[in-house]
Backbone as a chain_set.jsonl record, in Angstrom:
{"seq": "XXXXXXXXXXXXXXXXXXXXXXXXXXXXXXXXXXXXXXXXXXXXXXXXXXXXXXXXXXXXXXXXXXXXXXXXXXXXXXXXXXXXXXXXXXXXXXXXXXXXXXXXXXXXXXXXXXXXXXXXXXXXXXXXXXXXXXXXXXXXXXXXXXXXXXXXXXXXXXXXXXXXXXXXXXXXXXXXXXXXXXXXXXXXXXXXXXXXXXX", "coords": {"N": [[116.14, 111.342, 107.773], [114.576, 110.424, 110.496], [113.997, 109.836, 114.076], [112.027, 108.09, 116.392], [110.341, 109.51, 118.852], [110.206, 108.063, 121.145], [113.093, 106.95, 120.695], [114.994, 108.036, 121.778], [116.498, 108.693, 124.836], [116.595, 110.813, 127.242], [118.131, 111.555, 130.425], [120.381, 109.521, 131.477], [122.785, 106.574, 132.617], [125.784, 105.792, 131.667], [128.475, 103.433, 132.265], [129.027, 104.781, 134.061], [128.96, 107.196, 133.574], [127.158, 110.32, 133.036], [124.343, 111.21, 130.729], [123.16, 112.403, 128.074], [120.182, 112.476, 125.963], [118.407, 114.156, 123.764], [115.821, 114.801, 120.971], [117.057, 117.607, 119.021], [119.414, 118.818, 120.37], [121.9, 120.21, 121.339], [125.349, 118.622, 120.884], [128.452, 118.299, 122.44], [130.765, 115.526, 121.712], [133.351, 113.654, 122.725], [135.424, 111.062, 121.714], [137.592, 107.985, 121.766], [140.475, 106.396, 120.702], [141.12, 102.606, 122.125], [143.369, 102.05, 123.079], [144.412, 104.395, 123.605], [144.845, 105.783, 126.478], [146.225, 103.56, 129.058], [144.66, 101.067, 131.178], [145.309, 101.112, 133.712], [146.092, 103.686, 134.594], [143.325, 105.202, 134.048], [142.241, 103.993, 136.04], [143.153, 104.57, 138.651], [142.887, 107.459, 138.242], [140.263, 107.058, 138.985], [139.843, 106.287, 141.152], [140.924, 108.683, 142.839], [139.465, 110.37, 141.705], [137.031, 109.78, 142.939], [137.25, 110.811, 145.722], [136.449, 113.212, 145.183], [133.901, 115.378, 145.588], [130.734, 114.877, 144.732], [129.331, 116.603, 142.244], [131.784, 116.958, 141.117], [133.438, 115.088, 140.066], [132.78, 114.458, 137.514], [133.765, 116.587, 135.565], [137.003, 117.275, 136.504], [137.973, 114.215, 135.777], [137.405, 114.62, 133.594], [139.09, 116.696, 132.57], [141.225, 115.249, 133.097], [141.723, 113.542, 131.41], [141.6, 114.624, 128.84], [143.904, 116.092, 128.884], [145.891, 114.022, 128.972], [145.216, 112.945, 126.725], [145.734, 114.358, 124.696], [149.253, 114.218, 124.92], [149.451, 112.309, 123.021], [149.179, 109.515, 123.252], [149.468, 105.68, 123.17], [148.597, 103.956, 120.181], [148.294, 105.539, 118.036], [146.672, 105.692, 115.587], [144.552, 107.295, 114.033], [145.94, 109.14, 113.169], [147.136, 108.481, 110.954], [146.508, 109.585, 107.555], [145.007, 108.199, 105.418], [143.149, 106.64, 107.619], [142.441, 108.839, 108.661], [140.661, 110.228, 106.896], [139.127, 108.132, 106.62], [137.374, 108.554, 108.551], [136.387, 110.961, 108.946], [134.755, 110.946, 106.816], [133.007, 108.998, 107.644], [131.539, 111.052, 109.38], [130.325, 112.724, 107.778], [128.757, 111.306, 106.094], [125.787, 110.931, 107.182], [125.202, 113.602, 107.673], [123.015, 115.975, 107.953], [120.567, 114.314, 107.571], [120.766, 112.767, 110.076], [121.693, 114.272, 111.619], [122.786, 117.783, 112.08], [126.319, 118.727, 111.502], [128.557, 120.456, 112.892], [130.992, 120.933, 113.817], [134.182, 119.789, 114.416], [137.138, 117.987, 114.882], [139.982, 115.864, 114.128], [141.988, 114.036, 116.112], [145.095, 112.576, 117.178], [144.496, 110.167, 118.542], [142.282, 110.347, 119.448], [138.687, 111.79, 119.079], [136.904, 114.883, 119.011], [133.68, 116.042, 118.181], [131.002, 118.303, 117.164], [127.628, 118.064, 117.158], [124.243, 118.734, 116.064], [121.731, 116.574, 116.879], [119.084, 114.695, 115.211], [118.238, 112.266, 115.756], [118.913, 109.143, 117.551], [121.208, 109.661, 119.841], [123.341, 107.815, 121.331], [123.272, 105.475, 118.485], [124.1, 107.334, 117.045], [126.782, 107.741, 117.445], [127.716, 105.217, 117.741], [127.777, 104.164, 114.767], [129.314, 105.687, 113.699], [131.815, 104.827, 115.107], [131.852, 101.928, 114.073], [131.955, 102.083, 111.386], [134.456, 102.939, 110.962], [136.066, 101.463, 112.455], [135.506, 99.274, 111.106], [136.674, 99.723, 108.822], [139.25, 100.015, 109.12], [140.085, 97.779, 109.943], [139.897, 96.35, 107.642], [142.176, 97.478, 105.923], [143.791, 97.294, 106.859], [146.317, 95.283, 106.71], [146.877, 96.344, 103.845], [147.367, 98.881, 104.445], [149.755, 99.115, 106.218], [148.655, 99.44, 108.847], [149.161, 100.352, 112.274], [147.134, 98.738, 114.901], [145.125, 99.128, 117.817], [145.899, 97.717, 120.172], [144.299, 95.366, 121.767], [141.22, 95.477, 121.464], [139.382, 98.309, 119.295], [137.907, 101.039, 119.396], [137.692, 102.718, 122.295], [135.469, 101.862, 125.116], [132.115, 103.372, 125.318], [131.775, 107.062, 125.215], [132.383, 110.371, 125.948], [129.884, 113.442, 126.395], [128.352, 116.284, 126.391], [126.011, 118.279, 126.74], [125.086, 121.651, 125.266], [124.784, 124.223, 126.469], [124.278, 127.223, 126.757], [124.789, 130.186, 124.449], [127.1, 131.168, 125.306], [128.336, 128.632, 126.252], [128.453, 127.326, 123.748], [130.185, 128.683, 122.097], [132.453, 128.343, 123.118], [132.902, 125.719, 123.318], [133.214, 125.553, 120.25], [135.435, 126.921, 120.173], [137.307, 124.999, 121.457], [137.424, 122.824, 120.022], [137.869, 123.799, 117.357], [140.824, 124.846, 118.522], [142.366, 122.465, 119.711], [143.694, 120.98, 118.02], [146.278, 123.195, 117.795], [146.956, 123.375, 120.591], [147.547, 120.846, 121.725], [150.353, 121.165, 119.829], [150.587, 120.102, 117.413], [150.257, 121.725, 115.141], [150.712, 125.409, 114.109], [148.655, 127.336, 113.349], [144.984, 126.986, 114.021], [144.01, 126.236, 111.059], [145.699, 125.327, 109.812], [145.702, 122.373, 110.284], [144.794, 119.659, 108.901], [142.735, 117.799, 109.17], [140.13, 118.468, 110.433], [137.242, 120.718, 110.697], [138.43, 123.557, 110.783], [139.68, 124.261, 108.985], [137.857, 123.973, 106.986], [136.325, 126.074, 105.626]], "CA": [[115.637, 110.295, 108.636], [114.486, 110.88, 111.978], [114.064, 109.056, 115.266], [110.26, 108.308, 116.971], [110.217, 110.375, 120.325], [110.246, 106.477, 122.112], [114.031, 106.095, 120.791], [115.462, 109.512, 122.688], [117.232, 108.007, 126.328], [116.815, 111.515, 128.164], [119.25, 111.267, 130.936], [120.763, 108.264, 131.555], [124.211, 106.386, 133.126], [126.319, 104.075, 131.286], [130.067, 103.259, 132.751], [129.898, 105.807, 135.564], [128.996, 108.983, 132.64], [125.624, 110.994, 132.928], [124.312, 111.496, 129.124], [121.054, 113.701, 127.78], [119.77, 111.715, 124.292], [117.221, 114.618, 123.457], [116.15, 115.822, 120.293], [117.326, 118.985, 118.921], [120.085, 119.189, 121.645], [123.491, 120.015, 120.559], [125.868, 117.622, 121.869], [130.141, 118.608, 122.42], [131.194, 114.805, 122.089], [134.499, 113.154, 122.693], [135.633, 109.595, 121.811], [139.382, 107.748, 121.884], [141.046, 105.048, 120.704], [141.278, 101.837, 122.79], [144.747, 102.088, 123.756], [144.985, 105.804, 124.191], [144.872, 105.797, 127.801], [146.102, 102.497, 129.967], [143.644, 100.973, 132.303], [145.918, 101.199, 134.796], [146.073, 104.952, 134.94], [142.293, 105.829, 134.208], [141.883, 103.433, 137.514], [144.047, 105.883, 139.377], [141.824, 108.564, 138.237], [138.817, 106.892, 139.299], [140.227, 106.416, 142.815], [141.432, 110.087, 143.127], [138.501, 111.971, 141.804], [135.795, 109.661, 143.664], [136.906, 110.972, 146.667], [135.872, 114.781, 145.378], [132.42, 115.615, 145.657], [130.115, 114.249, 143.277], [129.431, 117.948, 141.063], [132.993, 118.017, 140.782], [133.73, 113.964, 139.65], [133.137, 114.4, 135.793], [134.789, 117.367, 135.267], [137.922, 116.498, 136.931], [138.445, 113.451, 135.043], [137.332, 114.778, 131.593], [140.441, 117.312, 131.971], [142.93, 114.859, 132.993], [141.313, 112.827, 129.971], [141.79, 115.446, 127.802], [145.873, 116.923, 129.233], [147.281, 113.013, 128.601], [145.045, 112.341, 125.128], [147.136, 115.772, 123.854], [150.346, 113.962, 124.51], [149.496, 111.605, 121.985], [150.046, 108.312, 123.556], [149.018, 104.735, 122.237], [149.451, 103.718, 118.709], [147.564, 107.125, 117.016], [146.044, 105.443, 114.242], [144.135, 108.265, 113.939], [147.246, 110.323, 112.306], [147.55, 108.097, 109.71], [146.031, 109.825, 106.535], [143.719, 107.186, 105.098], [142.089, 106.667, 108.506], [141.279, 110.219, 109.515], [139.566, 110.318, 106.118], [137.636, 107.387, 106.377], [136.762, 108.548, 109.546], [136.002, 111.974, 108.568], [133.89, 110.56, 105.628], [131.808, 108.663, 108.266], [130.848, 112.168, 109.787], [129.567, 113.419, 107.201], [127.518, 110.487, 105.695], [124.466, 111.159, 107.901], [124.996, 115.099, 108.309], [121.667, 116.285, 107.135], [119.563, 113.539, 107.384], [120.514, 112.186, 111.091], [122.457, 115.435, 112.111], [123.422, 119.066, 111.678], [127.523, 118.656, 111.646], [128.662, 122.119, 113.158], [132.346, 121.41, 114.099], [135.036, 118.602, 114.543], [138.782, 117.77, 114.875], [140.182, 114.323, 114.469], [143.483, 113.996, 116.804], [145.929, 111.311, 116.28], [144.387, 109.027, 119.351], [141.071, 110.863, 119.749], [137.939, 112.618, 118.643], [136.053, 116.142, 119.118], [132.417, 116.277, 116.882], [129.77, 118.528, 117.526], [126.309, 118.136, 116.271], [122.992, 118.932, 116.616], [121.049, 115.509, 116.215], [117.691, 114.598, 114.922], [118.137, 111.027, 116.134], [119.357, 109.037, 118.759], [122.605, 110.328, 119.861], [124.073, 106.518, 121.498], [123.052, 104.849, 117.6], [125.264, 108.087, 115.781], [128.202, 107.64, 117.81], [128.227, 103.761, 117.4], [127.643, 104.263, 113.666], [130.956, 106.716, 113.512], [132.956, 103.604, 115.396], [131.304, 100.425, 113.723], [132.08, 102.109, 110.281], [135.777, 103.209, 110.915], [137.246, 99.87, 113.084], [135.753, 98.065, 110.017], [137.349, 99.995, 107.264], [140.49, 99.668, 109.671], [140.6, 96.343, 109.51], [139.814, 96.134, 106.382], [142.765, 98.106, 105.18], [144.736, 97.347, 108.222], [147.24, 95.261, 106.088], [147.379, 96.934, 102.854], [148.313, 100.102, 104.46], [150.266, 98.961, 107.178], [148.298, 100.223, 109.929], [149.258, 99.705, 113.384], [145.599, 99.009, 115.19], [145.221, 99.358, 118.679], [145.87, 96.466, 121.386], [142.289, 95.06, 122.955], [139.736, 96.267, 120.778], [139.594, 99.506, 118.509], [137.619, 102.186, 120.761], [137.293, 102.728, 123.877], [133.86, 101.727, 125.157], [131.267, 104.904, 125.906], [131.928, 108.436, 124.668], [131.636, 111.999, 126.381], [128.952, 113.904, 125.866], [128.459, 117.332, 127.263], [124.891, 119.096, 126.006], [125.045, 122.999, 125.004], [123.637, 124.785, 127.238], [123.916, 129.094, 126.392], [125.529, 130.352, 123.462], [128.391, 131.142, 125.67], [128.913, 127.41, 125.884], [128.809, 126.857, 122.635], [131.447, 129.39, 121.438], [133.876, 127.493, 124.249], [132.87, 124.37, 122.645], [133.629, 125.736, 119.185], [137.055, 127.192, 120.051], [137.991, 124.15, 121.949], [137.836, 121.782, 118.84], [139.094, 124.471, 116.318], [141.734, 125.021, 118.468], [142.912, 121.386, 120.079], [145.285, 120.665, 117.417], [147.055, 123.817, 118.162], [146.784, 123.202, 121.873], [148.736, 120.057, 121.555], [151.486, 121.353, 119.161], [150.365, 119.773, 115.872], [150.47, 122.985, 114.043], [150.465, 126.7, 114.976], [147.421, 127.683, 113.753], [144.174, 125.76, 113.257], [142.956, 126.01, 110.02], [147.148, 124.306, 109.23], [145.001, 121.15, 110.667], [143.954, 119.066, 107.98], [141.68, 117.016, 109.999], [139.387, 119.596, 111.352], [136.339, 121.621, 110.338], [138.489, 124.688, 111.021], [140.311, 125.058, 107.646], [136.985, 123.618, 105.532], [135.304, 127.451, 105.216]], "C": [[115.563, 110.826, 110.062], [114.215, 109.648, 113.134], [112.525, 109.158, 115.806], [110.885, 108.704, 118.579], [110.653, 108.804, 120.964], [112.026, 106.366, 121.812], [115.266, 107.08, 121.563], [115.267, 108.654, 124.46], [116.643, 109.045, 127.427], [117.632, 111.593, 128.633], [119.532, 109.936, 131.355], [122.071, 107.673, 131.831], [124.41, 105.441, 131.882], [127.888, 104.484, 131.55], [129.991, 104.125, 133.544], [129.26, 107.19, 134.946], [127.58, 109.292, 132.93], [126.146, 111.393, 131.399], [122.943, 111.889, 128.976], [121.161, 113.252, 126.701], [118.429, 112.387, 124.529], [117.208, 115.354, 121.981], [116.614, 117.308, 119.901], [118.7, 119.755, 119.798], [121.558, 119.377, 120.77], [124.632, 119.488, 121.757], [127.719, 117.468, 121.404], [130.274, 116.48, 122.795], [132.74, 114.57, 121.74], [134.589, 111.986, 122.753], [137.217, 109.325, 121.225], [139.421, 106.5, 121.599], [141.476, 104.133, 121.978], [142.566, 101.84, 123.907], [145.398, 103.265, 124.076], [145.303, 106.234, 125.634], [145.128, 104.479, 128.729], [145.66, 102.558, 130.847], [143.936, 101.311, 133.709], [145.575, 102.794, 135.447], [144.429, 105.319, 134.93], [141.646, 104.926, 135.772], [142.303, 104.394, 138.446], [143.078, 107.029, 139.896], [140.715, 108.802, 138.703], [139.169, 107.111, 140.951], [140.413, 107.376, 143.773], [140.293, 110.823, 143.63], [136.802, 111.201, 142.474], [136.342, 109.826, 145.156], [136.616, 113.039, 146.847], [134.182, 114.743, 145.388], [131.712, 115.556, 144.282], [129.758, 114.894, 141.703], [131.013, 117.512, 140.569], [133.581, 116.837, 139.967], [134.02, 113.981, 137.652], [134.331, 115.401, 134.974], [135.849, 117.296, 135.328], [138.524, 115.913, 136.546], [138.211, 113.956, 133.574], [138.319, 115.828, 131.087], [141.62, 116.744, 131.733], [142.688, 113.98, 131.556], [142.287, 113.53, 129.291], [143.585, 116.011, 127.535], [146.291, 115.475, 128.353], [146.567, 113.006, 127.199], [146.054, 113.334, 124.207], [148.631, 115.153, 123.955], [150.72, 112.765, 124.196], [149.945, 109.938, 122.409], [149.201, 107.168, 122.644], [149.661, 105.151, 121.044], [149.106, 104.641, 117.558], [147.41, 106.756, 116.096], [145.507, 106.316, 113.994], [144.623, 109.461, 112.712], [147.548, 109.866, 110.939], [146.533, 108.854, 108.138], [144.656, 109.421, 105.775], [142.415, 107.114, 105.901], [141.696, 107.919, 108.972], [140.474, 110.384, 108.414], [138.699, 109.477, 106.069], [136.467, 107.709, 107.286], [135.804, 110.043, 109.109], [134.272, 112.017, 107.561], [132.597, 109.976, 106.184], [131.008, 109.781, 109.075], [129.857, 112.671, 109.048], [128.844, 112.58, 106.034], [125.999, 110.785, 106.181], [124.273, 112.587, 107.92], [123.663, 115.598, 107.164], [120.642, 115.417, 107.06], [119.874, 112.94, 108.942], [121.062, 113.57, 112.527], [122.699, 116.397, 111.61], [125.095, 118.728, 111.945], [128.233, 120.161, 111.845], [130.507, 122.272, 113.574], [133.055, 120.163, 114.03], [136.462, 118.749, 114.49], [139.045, 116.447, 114.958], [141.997, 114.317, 114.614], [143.967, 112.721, 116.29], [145.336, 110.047, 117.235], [142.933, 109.019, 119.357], [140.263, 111.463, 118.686], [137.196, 114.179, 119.059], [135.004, 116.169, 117.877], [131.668, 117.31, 118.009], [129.17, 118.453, 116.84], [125.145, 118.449, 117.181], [122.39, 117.723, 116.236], [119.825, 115.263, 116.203], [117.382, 112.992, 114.829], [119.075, 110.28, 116.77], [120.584, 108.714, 118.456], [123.985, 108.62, 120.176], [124.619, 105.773, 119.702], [124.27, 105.737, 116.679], [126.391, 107.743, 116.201], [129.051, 105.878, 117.281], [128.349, 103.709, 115.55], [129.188, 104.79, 113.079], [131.875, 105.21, 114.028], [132.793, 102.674, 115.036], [131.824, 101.204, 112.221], [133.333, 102.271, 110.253], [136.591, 101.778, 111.883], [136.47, 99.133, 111.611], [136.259, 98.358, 108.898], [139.429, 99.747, 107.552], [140.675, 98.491, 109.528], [140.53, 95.287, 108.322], [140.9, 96.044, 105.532], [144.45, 97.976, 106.269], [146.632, 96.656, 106.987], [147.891, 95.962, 105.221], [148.469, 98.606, 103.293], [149.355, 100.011, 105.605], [150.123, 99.486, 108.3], [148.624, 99.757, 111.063], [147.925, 100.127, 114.575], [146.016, 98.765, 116.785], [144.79, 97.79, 119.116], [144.493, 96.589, 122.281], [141.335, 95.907, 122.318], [140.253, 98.001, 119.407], [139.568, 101.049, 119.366], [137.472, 101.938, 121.974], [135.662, 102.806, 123.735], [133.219, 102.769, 125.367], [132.08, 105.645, 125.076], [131.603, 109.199, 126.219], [131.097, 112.679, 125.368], [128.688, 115.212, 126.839], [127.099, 118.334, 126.519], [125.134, 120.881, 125.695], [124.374, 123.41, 125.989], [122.995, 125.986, 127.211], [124.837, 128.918, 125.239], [127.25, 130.587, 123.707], [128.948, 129.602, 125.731], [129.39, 127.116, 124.752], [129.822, 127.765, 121.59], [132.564, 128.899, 122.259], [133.804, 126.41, 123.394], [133.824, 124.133, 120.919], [135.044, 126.107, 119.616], [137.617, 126.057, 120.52], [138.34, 122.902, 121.204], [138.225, 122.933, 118.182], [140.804, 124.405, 117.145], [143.024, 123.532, 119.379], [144.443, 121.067, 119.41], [146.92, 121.405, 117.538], [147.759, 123.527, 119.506], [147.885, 122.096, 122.205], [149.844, 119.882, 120.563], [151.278, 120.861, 117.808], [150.258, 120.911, 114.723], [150.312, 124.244, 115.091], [149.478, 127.335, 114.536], [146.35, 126.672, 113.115], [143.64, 125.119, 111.865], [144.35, 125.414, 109.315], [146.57, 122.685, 109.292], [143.894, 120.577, 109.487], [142.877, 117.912, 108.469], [140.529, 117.206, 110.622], [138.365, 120.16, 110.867], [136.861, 123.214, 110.209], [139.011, 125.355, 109.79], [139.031, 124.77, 106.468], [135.996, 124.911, 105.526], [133.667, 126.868, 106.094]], "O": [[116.401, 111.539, 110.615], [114.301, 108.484, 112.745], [111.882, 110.198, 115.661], [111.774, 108.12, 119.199], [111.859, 108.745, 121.205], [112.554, 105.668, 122.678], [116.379, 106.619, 121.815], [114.259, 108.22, 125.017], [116.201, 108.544, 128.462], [118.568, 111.759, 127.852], [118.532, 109.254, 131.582], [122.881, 108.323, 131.171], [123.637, 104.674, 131.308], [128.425, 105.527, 131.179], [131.107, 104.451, 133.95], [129.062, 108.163, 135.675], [126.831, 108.324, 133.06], [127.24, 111.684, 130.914], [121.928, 111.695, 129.646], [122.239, 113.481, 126.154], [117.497, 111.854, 125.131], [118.055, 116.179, 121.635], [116.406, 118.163, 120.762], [118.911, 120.967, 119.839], [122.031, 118.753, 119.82], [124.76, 119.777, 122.946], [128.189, 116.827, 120.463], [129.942, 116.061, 123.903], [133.313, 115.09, 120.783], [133.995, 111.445, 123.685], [137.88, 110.082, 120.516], [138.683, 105.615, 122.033], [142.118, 104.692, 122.868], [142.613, 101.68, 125.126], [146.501, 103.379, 124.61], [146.123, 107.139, 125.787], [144.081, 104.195, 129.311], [145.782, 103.522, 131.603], [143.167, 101.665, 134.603], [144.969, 103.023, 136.494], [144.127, 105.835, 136.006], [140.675, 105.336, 136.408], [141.411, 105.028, 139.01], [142.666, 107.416, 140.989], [140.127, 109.865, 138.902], [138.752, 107.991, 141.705], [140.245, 107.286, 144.989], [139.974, 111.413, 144.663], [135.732, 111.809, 142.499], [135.91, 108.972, 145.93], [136.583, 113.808, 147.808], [133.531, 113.742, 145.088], [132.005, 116.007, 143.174], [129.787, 114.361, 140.594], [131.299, 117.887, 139.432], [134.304, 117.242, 139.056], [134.949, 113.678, 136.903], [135.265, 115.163, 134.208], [136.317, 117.205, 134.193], [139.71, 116.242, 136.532], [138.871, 113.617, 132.592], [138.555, 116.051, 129.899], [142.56, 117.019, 130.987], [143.6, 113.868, 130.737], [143.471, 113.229, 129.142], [144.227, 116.225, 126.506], [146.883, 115.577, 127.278], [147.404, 113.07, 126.299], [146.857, 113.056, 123.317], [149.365, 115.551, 123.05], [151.691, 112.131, 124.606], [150.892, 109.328, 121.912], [148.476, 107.467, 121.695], [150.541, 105.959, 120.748], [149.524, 104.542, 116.405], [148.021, 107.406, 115.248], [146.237, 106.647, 113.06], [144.079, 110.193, 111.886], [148.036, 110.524, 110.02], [145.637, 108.052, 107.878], [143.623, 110.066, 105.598], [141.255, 107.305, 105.536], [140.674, 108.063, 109.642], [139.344, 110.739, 108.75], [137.581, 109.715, 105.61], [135.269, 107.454, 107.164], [134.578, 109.999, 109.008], [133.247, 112.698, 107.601], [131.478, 110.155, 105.702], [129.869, 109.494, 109.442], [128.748, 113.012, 109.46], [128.376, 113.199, 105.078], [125.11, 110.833, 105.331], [123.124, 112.934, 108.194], [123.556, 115.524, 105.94], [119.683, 115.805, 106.393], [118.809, 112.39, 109.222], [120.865, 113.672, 113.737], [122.941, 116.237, 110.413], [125.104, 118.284, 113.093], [128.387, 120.902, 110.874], [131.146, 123.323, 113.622], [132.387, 119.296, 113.467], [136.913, 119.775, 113.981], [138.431, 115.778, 115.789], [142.893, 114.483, 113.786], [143.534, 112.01, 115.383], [145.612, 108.917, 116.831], [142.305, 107.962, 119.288], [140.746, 111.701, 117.58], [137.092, 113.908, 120.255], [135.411, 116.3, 116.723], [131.693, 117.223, 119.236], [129.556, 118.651, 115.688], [125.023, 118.455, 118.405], [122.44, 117.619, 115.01], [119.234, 115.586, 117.234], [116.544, 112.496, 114.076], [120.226, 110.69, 116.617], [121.09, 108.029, 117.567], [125.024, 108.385, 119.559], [125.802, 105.538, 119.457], [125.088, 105.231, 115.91], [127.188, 107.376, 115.337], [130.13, 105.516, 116.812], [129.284, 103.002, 115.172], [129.913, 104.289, 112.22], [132.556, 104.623, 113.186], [133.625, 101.921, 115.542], [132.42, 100.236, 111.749], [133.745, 101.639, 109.281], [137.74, 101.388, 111.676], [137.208, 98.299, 111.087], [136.373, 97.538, 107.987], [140.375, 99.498, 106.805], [141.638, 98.158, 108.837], [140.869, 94.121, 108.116], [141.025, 95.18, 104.664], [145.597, 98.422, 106.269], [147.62, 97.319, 106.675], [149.065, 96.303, 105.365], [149.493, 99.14, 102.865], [149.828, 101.109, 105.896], [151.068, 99.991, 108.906], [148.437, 98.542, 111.122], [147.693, 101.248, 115.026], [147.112, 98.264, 117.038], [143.915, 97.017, 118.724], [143.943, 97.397, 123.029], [140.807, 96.924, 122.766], [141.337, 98.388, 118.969], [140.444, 101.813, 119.77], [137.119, 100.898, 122.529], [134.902, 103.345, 122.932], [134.064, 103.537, 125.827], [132.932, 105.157, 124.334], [130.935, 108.836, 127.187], [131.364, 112.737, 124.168], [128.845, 115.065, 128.051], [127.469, 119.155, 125.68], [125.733, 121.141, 126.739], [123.322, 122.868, 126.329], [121.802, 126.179, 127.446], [125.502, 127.91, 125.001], [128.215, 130.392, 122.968], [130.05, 129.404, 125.22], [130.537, 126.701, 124.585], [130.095, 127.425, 120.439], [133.697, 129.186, 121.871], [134.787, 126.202, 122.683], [134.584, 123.256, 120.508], [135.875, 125.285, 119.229], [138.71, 125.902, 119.975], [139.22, 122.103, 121.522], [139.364, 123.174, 118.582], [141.8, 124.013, 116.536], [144.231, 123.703, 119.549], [145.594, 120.958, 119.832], [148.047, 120.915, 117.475], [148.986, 123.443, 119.564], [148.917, 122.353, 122.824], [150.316, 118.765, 120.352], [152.014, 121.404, 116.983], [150.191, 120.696, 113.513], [149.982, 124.251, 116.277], [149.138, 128.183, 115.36], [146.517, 125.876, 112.192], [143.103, 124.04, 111.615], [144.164, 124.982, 108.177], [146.947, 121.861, 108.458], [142.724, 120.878, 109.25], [142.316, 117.241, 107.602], [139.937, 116.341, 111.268], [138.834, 120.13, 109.729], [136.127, 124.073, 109.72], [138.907, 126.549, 109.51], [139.111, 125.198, 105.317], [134.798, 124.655, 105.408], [132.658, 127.571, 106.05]]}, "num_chains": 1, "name": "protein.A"}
């Protein structure tokens, strides 16, 4: 299945983020559970890094993102077993028909996917979180899941386009090796959650 040229964004804001929805583009995204980060603190952040210069604003925040999501806060549904496979399972429903699926890691709060997509990039991401908060709450009792306070995800995603091949070998080591990164095993392919141990 593909997308008509008309449903491709280009560049475009939403919440504060610059985002590129072009075919063919390969696209390093990141998305987090609701409660992984309190509002309180990503306010902080906002306050800090809008007084650096505007190049320097995304970056900035998408490390300190990245330092606290590694020390696992919120309720890490994520970790639970069941849900990284359902979640997992929603990756690779579309791969080949809406996407190339080239990498991934699923943390205990958070996400790392890359793909190459062959239709619009906003519609895949919501697809990945509209299919996993409803199998969560589906299953929420039976398995005794503990679901995140105020919603499931966090609203928006990061999105970071490829740009040289040198990018995209950073991109690739930086999801193979996340799980390591934040102590969950010592090497990646120990990470059952990951693209790095599936050959």
């Amino acid at each position: 299945m593909t997308s008509h040229k008309s449903d491709y964004r280009g560049w475009y804001s939403s919440r504060n983020l610059p985002h590129f929805d072009a075919p063919g583009t390969i696209q390093f995204i990141t998305f987090r559970l609701a409660d992984s980060i309190p509002s309180h603190v990503t306010r902080a952040w906002k306050k800090e890094t809008d007084l650096l210069p505007v190049t320097e604003r995304s970056d900035v925040l998408r490390r300190r993102v990245e330092k606290y999501l590694d020390r696992g806060h919120g309720c890490c549904l994520l970790a639970h077993p069941a849900m990284a496979a359902a979640l997992e399972q929603s990756f690779k429903y579309y791969r080949g028909s809406r996407y190339q699926l080239l990498a991934w890691t699923i943390m205990p709060n958070h996400v790392h996917i890359l793909i190459k997509p062959c239709y619009s990039l906003p519609r895949i991401v919501q697809s990945w979180k509209t299919y996993s908060a409803r199998w969560a709450l589906r299953n929420a009792e039976r398995l005794h899941l503990q679901l995140p306070v105020g919603g499931f995800w966090m609203r928006g995603y990061w999105d970071r386009y490829i740009r040289t091949e040198t990018h995209l070998e950073a991109a690739l080591h930086y999801i193979r090796e996340n799980p390591v990164k934040a102590g969950l095993c010592q090497r990646a392919e120990e990470w059952k959650w990951s693209s790095a141990g599936k050959g």
